[in-house]
C-alpha positions in Angstrom: -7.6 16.6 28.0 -5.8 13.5 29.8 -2.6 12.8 28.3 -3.8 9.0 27.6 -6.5 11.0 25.6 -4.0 13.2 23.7 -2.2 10.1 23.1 -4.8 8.7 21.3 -6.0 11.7 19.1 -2.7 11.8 18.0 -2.3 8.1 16.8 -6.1 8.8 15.3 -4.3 11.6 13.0 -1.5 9.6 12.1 -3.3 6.3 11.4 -5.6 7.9 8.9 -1.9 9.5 7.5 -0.7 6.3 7.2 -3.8 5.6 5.5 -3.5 8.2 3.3 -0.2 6.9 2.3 -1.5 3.9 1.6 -4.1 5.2 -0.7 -1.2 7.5 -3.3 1.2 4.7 -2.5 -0.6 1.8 -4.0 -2.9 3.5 -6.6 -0.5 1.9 -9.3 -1.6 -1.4 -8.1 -5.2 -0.9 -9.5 -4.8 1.7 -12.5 -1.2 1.2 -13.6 -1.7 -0.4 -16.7 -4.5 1.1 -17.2 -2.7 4.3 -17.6 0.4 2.6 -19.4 -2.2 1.3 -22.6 -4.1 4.6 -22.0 -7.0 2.4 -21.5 -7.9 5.3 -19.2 -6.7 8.7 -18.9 -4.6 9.2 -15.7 -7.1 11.6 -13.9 -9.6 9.8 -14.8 -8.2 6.5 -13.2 -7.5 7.8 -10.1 -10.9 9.5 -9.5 -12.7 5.9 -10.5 -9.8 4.2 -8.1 -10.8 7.0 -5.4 -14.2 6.2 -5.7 -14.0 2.4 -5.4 -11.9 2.4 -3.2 -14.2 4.6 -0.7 -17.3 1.9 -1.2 -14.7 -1.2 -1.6 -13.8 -0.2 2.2 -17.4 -0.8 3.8 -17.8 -4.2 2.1 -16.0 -6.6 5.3 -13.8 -6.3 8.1 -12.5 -9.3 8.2 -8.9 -8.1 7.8 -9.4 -5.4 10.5 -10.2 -8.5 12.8 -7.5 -9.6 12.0 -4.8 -6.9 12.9 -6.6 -6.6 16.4 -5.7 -9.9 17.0 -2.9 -11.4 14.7 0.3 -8.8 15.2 0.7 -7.5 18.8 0.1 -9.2 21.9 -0.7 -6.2 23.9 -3.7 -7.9 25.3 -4.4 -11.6 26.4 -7.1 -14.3 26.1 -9.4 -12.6 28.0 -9.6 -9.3 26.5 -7.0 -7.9 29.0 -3.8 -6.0 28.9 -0.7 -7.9 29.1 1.1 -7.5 32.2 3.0 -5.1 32.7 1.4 -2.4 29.7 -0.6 0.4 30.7 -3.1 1.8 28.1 -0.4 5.1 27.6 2.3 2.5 26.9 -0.2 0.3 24.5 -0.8 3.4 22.6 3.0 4.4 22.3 3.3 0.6 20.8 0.8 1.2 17.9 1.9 5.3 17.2 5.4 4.4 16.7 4.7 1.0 14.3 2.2 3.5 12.6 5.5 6.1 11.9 7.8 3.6 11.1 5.0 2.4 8.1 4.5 6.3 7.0 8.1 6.6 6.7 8.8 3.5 4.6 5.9 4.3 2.9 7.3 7.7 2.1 10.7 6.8 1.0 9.7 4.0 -1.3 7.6 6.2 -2.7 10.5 9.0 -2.8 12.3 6.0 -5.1 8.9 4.8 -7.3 9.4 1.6 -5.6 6.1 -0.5 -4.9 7.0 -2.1 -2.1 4.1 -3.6 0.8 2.1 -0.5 2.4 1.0 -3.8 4.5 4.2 -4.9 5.3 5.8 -1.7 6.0 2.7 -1.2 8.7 3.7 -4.5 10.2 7.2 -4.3 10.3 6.5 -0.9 12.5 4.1 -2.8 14.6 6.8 -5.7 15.0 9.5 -3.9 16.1 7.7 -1.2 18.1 6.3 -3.9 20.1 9.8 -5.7 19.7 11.1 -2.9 21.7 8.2 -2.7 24.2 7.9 -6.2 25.3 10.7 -8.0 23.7 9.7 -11.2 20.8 6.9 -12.4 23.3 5.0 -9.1 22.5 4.2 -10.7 18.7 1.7 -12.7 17.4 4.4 -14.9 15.7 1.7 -17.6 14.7 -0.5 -14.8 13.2 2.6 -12.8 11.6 3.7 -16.5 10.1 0.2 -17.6 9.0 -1.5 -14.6 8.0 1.0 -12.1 6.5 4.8 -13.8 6.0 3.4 -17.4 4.0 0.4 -15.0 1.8 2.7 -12.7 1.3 5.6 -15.4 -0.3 3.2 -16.9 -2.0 0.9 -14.1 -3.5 3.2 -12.9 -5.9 4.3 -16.3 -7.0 0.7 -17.5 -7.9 0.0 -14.0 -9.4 2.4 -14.0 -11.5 1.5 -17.6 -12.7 -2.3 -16.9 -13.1 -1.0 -13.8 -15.2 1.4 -15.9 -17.2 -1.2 -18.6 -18.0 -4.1 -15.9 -18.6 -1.8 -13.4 -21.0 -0.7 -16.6 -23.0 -4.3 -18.1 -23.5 -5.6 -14.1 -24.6 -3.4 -14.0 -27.0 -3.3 -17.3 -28.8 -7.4 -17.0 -28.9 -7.2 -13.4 -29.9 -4.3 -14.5 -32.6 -6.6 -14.0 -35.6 -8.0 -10.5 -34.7 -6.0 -7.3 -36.0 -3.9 -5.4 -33.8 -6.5 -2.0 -33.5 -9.3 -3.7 -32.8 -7.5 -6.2 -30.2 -6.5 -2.8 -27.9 -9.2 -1.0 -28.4 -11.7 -4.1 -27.1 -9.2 -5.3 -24.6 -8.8 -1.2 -23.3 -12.9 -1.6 -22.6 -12.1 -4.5 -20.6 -9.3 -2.9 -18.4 -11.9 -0.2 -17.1 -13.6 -3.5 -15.5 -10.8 -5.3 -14.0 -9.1 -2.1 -12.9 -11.8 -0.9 -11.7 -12.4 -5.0 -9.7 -8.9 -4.4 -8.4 -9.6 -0.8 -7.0 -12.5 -2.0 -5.5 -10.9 -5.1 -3.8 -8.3 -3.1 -3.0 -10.1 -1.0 -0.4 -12.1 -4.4 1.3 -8.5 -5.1 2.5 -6.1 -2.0 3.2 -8.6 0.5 4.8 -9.6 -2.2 6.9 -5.8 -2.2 7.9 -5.7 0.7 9.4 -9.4 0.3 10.7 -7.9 -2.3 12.6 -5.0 -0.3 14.1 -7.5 2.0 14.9 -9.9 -0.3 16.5 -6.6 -2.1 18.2 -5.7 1.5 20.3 -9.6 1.6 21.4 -9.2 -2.0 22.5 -5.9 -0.3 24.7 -7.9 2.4 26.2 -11.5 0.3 26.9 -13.3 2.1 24.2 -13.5 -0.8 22.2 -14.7 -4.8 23.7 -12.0 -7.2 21.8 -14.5 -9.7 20.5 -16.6 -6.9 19.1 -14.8 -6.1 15.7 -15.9 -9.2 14.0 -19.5 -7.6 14.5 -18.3 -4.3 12.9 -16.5 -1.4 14.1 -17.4 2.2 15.2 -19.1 3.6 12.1 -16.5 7.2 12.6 -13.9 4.7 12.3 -14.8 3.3 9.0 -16.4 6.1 7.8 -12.7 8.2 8.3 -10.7 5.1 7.0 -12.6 4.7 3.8 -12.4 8.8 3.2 -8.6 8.9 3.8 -7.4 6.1 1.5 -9.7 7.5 -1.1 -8.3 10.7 -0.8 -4.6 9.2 -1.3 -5.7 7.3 -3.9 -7.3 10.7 -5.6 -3.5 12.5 -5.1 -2.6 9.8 -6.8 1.1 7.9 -6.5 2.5 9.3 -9.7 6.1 7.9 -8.8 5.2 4.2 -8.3 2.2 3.9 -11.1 5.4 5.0 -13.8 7.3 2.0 -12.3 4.3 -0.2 -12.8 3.1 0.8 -16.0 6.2 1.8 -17.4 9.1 0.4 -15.9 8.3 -3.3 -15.6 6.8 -4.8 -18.5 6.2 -3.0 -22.2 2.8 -3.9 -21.6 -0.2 -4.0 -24.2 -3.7 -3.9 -23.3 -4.6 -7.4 -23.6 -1.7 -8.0 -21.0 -2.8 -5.3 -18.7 -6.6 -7.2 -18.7 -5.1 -10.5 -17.7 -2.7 -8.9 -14.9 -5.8 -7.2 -13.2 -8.0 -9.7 -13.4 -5.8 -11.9 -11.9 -4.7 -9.5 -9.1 -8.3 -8.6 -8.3 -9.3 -12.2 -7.9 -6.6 -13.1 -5.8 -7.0 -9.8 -3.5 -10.6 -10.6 -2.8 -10.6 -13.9 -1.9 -7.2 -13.0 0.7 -9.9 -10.4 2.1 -12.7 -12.7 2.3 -10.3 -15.3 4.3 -8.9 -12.6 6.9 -5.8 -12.5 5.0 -3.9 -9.1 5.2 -2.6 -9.7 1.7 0.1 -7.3 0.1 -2.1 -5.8 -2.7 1.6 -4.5 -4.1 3.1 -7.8 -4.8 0.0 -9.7 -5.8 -0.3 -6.9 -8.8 3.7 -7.0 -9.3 3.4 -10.4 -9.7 0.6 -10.5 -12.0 2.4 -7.4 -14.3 5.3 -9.7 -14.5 3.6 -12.8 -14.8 1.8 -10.4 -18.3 5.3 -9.8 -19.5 6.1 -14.0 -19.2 3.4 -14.9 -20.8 3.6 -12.5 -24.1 6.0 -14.1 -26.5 8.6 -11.3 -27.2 7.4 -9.2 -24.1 10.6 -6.9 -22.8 10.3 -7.3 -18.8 13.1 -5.4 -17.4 14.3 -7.9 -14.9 16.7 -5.3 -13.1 13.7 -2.9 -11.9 12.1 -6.3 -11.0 15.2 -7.1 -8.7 15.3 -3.6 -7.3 11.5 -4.3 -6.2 12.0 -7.4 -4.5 15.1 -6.2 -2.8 12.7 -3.8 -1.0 10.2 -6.0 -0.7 12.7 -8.0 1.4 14.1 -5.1 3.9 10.5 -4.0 3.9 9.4 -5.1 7.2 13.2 -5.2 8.9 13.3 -1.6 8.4 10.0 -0.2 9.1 10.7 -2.7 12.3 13.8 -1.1 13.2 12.1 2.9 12.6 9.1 1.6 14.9 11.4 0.6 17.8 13.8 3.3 17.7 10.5 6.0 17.3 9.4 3.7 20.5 12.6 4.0 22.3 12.5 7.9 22.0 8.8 8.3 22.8 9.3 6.0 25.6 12.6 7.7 27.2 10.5 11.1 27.2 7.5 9.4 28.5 4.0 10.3 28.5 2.5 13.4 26.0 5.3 14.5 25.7 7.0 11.7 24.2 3.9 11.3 21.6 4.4 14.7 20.2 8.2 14.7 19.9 7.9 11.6 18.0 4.6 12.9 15.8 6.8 16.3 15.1 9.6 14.1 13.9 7.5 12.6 12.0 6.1 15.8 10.3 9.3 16.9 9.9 10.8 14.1 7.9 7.4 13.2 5.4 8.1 17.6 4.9 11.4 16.6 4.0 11.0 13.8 1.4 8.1 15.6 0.0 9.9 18.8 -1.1 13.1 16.0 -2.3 10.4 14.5 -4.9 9.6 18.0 -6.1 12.9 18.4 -7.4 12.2 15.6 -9.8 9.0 15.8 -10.1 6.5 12.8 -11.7 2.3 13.9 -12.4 0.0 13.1 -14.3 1.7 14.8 -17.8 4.7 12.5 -17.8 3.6 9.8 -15.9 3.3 7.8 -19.5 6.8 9.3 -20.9 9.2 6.5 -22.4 11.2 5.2 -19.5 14.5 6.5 -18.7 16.9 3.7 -16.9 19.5 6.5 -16.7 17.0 8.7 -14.0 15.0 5.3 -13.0 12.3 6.5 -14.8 11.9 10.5 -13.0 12.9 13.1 -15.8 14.4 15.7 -14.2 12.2 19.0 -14.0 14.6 21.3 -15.9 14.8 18.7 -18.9 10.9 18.7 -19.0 10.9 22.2 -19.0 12.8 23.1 -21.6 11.3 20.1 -24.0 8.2 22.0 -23.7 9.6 25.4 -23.9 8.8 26.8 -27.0 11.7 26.9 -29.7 13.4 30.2 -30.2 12.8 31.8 -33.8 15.3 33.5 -36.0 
């Protein structure tokens, strides 16, 4: 095997582990609320999320267009590399902006924090190319356009459309008793949680279908103007499997902050917030947009809690999420250059598997960290704890259900 070959295998790996860790990471986005008014139990949600997500990812790939086109500049106009990149260094461009989104991805996970799978992925892909080719190596126009403005904006409307939909519920719903009002409005969360997980996969498989498609582009296996037609059916096929298969594990850690830690949320609110967050989501997908599917169902969670008269929204987990929504795409940025600058001072092979192994190594490292304070499916729902940010710690959870002593 050629080393431009091995190259690629190993981004392959790694962009379906990214896309893996898109699928646990942004679960909550779908089925938070769900699980928070036990519309749904938690296993249950995730499998139905898994699912729909698997089909929602062969429905367009619009947004896989695109990232071929709209972040990197590693080819020009007429389908050819920029001067001065080689296919091997093309490659090393996309592996390490595809590290430095695991990693984010990973440690905001670590902390329940929903930040942007998306952005994380682009801020690696900025500053990897960053590093490569210097600010002329990025699709500034298409970074602006596509991802920066959508992504200001998303949560802002969200959390409007929420507002105005969880305020209109409940003044037409006034008259009907309490009981009945959940259990109707938990029937219609399996809908528009079920909407959300769907829409969900039309846009952030095709992400990493794109990145995908984007190192085949690199190496000649791939025509540039032949995504919009469709991609390589392995390449969806394996896209649509690995973000179901995150979404199955199931993001335990950020779904609690979602359901949990935001808004005391009621399932009339929890309706309005996904059906405003799946509507949003699709039509970004339909458009090309690679929307963050994290804050347009933030926003619309909060935007639940403003519109319910007497609603508690805990504005300082709200404040802690927008502060890593903000460093989101500087610090994936500044991991994908740095991953670039190591790979590219080895050079070649070589340099792809140090920087896969650190890679390994570090996801190792902040998965046995989240074991020590473990969140599943059996406290996920638990009253939230400010004192822990919401993880209870795994000896206090084990001795609550320990069975008491008798005389």
């Amino acid at each position: 095997m050629s080393a431009e070959m091995l190259i690629l295998v190993l981004l392959v790996i790694t962009a379906l582990g990214f896309d893996f860790t898109n699928g646990f990471h942004d679960t909550g986005n779908a089925m938070a609320t769900s699980i928070a008014t036990r519309a749904l139990k938690p296993k249950t949600a995730v499998t139905l999320a898994a699912l729909l997500n698997l089909v929602g990812a062969f429905l367009s790939v619009e947004v896989a267009a695109t990232i071929t086109k709209d972040v990197l500049k590693v080819q020009d106009k007429g389908g050819e590399l920029v001067t001065g990149i080689t296919p091997t260094t093309g490659l090393i461009i996309i592996f390490a902006g595809l590290i430095g989104g695991i990693l984010w991805n990973l440690l905001t996970w670590l902390f329940g924090l929903p930040s942007s799978s998306s952005h994380a992925l682009f801020g690696g892909l900025i500053g990897s190319g960053m590093a490569a080719l210097g600010t002329s190596g990025v699709n500034w126009d298409g970074i602006v356009n596509k991802i920066i403005i959508p992504g200001v904006m998303a949560p802002v409307i969200a959390c409007v459309v929420a507002a105005c939909g969880t305020f209109l519920v409940y003044a037409i719903t006034k008259t009907i008793v309490q009981a009945k009002k959940e259990q109707g409005f938990r029937w219609g969360q399996v809908a528009t949680a079920s909407l959300v997980a769907l829409a969900h996969g039309t846009g952030d498989a095709q992400k990493t279908m794109g990145v995908i498609a984007l190192a085949l582009i690199t190496t000649g296996h791939l025509a540039a103007d032949s995504v919009k037609e469709g991609l390589p059916l392995w390449v969806i096929v394996s896209c649509a499997l690995a973000i179901a298969l995150g979404t199955y594990i199931g993001g335990w850690r950020v779904i609690r902050t979602l359901g949990k830690g935001l808004v005391e949320i009621e399932s009339p609110q929890g309706m309005a917030a996904e059906a405003s967050s799946a509507a949003i989501i699709l039509t970004s997908s339909a458009s090309g947009m690679a929307l963050s599917t994290t804050h347009v169902a933030t926003g619309s969670i909060l935007g639940s809690g403003v519109g319910k008269k007497g609603a508690k929204v805990r504005w300082a987990v709200a404040g802690r999420m927008a502060v890593a929504w903000i460093i989101t795409l500087p610090s994936a940025g500044l991991v994908g250059a740095f991953t670039f600058w190591i790979a590219n001072t080895i050079g070649g092979a070589a340099g792809a598997i140090v920087i896969f192994l650190i890679l390994v190594a570090l996801s190792g490292l902040m998965y046995w960290k989240a074991q020590q304070q473990k969140v599943d499916s059996n406290n996920v729902n638990d009253e939230w704890d400010d004192s822990t940010n919401s993880v209870i710690p795994a000896d206090e959870r084990d001795e609550a259900k320990a069975p008491t002593p008798t005389a």
